[in-house]
N, CA, C and O of each residue as an XYZ file, in Angstrom:
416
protein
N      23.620     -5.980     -8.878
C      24.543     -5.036     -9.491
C      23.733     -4.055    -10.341
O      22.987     -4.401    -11.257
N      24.029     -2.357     -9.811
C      23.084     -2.027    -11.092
C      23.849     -1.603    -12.614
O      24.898     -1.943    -13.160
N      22.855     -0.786    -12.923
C      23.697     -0.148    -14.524
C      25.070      0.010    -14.161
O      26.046     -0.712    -14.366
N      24.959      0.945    -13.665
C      26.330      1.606    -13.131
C      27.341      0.937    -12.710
O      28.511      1.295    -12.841
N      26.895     -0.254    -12.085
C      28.057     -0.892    -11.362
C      28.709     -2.009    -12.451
O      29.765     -2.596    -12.213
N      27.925     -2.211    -13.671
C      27.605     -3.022    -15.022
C      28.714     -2.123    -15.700
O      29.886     -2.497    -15.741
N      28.320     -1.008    -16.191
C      29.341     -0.461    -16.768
C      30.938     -0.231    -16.404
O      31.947     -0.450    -17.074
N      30.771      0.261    -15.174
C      32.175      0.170    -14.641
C      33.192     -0.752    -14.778
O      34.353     -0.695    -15.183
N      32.464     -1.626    -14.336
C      33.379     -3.008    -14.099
C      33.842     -3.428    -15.533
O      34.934     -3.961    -15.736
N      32.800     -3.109    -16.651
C      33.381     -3.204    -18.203
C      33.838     -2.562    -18.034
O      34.698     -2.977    -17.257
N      33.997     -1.465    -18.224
C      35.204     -0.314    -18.458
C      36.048      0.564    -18.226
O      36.402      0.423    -17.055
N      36.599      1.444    -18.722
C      37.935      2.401    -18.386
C      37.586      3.241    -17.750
O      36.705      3.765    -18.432
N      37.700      3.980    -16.501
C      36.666      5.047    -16.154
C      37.194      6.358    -16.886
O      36.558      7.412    -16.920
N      38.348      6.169    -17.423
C      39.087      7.499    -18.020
C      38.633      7.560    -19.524
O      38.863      8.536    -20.238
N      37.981      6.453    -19.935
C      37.392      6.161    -21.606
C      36.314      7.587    -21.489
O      35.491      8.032    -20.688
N      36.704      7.835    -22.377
C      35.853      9.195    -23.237
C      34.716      8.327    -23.443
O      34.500      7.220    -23.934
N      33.934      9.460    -22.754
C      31.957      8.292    -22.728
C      31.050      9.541    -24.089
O      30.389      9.204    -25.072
N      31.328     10.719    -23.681
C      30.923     11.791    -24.229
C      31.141     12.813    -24.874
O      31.116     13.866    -24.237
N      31.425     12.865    -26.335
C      31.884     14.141    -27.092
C      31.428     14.933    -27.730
O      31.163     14.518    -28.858
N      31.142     16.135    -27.522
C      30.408     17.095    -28.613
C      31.012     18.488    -28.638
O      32.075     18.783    -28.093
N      30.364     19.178    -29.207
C      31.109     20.603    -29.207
C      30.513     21.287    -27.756
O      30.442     22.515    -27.795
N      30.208     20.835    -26.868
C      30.028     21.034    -25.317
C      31.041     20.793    -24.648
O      30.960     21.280    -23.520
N      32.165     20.137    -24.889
C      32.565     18.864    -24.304
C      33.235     17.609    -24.301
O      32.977     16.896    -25.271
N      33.916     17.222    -23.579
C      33.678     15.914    -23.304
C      33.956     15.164    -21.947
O      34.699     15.595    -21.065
N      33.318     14.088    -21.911
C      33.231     13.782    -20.261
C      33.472     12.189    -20.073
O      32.698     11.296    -20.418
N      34.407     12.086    -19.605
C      35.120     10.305    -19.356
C      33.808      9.643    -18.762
O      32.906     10.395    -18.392
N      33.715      8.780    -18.694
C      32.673      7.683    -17.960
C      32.987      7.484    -16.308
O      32.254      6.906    -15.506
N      34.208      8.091    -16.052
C      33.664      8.620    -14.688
C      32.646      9.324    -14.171
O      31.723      9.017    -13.416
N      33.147     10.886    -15.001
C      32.090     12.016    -14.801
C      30.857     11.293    -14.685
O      30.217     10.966    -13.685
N      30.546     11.016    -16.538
C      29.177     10.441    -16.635
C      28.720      9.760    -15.952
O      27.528      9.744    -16.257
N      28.879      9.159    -15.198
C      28.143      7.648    -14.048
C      28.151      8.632    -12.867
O      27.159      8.411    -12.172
N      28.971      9.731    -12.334
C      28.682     10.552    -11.267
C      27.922     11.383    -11.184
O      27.240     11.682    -10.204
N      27.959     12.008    -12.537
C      26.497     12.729    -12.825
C      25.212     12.304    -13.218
O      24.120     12.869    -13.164
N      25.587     11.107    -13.657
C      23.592     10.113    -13.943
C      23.290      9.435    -12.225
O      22.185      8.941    -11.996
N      24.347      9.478    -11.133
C      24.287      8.750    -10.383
C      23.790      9.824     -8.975
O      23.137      9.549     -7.969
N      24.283     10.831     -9.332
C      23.713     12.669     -8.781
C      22.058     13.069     -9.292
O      21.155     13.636     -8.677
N      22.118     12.500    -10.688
C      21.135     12.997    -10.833
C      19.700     11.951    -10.312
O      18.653     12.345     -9.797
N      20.095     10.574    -10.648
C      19.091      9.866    -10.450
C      18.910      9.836     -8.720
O      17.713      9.708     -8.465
N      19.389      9.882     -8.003
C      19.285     10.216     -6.613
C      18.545     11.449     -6.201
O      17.510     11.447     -5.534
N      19.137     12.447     -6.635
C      17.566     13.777     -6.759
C      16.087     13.254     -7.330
O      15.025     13.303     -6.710
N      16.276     12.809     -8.502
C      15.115     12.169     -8.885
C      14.482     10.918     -7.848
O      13.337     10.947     -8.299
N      14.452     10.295     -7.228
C      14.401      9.403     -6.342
C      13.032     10.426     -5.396
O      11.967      9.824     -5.261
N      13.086     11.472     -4.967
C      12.123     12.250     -4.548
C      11.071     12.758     -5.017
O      10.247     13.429     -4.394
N      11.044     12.352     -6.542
C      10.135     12.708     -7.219
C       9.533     11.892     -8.307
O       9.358     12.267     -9.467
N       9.194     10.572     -7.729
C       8.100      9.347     -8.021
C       7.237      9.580     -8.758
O       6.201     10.174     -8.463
N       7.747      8.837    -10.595
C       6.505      9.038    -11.315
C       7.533      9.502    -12.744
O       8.697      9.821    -12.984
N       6.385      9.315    -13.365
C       6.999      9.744    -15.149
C       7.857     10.938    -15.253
O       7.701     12.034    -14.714
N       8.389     10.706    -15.702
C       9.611     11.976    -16.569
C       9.298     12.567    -17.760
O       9.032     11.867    -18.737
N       9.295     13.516    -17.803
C       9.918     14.175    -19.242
C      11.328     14.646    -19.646
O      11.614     15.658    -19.006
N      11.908     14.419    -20.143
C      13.511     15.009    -20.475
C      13.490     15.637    -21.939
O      13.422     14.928    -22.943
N      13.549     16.877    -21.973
C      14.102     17.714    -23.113
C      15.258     17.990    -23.496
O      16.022     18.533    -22.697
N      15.627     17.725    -24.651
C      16.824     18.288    -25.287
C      17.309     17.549    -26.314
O      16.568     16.742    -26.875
N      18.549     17.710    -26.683
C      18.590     17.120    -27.711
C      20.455     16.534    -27.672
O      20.964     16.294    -26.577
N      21.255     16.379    -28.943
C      22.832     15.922    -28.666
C      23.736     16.250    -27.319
O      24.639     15.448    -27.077
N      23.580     17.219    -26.549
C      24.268     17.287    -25.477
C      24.422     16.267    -24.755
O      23.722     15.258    -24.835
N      25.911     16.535    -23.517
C      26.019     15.568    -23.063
C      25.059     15.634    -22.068
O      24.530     14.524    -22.020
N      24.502     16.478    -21.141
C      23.205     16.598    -20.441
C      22.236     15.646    -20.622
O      21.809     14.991    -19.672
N      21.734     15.462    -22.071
C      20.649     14.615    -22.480
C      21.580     13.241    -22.270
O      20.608     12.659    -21.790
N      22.152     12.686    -22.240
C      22.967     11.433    -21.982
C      22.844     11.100    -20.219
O      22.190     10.195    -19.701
N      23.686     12.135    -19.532
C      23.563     12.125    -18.366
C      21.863     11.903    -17.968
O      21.599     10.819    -17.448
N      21.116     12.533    -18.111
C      19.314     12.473    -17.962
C      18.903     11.094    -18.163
O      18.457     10.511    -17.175
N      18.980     10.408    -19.374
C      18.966      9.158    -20.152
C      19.265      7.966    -19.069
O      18.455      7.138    -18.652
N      20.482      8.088    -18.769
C      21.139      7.383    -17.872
C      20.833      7.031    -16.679
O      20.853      5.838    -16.378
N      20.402      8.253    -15.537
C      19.919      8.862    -14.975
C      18.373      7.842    -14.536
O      18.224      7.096    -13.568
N      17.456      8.148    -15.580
C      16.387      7.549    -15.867
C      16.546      5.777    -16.148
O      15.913      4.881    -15.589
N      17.166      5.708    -16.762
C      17.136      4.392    -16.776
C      17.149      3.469    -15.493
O      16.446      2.528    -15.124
N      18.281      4.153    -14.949
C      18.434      3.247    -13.467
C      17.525      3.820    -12.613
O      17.833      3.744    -11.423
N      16.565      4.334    -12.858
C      15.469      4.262    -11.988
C      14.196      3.527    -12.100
O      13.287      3.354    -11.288
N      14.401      3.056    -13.571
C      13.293      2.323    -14.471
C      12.114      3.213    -13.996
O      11.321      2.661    -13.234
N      11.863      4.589    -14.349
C      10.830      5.134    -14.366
C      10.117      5.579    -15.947
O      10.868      5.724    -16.911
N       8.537      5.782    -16.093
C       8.429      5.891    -17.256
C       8.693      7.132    -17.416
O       8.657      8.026    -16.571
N       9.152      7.225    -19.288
C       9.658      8.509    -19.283
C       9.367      8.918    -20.639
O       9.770      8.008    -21.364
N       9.007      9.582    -21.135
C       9.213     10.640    -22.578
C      10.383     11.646    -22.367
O      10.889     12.287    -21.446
N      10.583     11.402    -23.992
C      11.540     11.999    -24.116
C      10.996     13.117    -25.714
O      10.492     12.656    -26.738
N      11.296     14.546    -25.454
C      11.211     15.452    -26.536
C      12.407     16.300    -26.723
O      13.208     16.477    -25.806
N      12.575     16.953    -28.175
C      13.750     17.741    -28.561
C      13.072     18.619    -29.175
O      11.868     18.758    -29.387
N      14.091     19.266    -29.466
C      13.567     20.854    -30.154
C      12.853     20.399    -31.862
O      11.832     20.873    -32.361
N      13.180     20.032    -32.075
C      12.656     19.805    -33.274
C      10.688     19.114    -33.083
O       9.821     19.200    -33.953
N      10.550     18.544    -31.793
C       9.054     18.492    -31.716
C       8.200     19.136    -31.816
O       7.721     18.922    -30.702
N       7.694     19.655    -32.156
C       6.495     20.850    -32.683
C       5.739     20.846    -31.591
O       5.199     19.802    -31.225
N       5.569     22.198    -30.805
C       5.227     22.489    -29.472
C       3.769     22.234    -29.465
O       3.352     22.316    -28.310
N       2.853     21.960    -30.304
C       1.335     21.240    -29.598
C       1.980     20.024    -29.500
O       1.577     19.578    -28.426
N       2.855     19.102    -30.054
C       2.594     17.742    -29.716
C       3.061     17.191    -28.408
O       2.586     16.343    -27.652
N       4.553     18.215    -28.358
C       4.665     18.214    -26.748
C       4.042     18.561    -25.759
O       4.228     18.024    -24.667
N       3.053     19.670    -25.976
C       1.945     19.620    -24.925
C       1.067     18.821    -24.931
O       0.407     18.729    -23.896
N       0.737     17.981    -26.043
C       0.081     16.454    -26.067
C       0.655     15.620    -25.073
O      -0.030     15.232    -24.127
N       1.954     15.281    -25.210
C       2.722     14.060    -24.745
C       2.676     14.646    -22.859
O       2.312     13.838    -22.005
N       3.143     16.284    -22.413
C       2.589     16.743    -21.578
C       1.295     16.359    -20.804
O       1.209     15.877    -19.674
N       0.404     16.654    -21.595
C      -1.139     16.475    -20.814
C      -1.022     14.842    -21.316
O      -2.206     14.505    -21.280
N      -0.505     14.040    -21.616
C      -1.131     12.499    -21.409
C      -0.264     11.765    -20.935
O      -0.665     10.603    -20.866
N       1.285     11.986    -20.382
C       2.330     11.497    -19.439
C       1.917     12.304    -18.267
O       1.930     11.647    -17.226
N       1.553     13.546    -18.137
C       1.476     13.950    -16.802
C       2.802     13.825    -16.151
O       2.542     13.595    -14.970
N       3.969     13.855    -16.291
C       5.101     14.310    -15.680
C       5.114     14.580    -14.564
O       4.361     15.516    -14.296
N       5.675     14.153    -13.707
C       6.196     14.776    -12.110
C       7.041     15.867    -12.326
O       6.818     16.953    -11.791
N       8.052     15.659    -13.110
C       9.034     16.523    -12.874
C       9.329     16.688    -14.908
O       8.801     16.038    -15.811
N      10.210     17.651    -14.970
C      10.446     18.054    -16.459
C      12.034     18.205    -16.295
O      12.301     19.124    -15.521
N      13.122     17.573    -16.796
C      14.561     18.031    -17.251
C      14.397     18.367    -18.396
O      14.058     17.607    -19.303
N      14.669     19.813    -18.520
C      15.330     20.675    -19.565
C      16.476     20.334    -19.701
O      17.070     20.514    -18.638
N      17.325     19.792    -20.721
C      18.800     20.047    -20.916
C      19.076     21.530    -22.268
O      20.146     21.664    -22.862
N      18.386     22.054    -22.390
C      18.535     23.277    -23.132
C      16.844     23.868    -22.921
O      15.909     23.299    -22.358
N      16.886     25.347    -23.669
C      16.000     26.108    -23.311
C      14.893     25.584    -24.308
O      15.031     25.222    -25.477
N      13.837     25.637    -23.579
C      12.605     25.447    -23.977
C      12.407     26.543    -24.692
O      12.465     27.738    -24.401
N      11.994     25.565    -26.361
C      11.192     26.788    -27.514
C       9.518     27.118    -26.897
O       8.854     26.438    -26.115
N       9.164     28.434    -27.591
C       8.174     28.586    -28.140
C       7.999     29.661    -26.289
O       6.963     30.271    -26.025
């Protein structure tokens, strides 16, 4: 059984999973969109980076990642752009999710 199929079976699929001033998105959505996204990702084998920060995006990504058990860093805007190009050059990333625009 994975995450997904873990969560479900606990819960409401109409339960409010996600609220912000974006939004909000029942735990349907959310498991269709971490379940969309981690399937794209599936083609691209190897560490993650995911940017962003409170959105529901960064949740969906999170999620996403998990059920792939890939390694992953995670940065937000508030990281001070040499250290993310640190964490950059020493994860080596396959792929990069932006969930908002990249500073600097």
């Amino acid at each position: 059984m994975t995450l997904f199929d873990q969560i479900s079976a606990a819960s409401l699929p109409e339960a409010l999973a996600v609220v912000s001033t974006e939004g909000r998105i029942d735990l349907r959505d959310l498991l269709e969109r971490a379940i969309t996204l981690s399937t794209v990702l599936t083609q691209y084998p190897g560490s993650v980076l995911i940017y962003g920060h409170k959105e529901p995006a960064m949740v969906v990504g999170i999620l996403a990642l998990i059920e792939l058990a890939e390694p992953t860093c995670r940065s937000n805007p508030s990281t001070p752009i040499e250290r993310a190009s640190r964490m950059i050059a020493v994860a080596r990333p396959v792929i990069v999710i932006a969930t908002r625009t990249l500073a600097g």
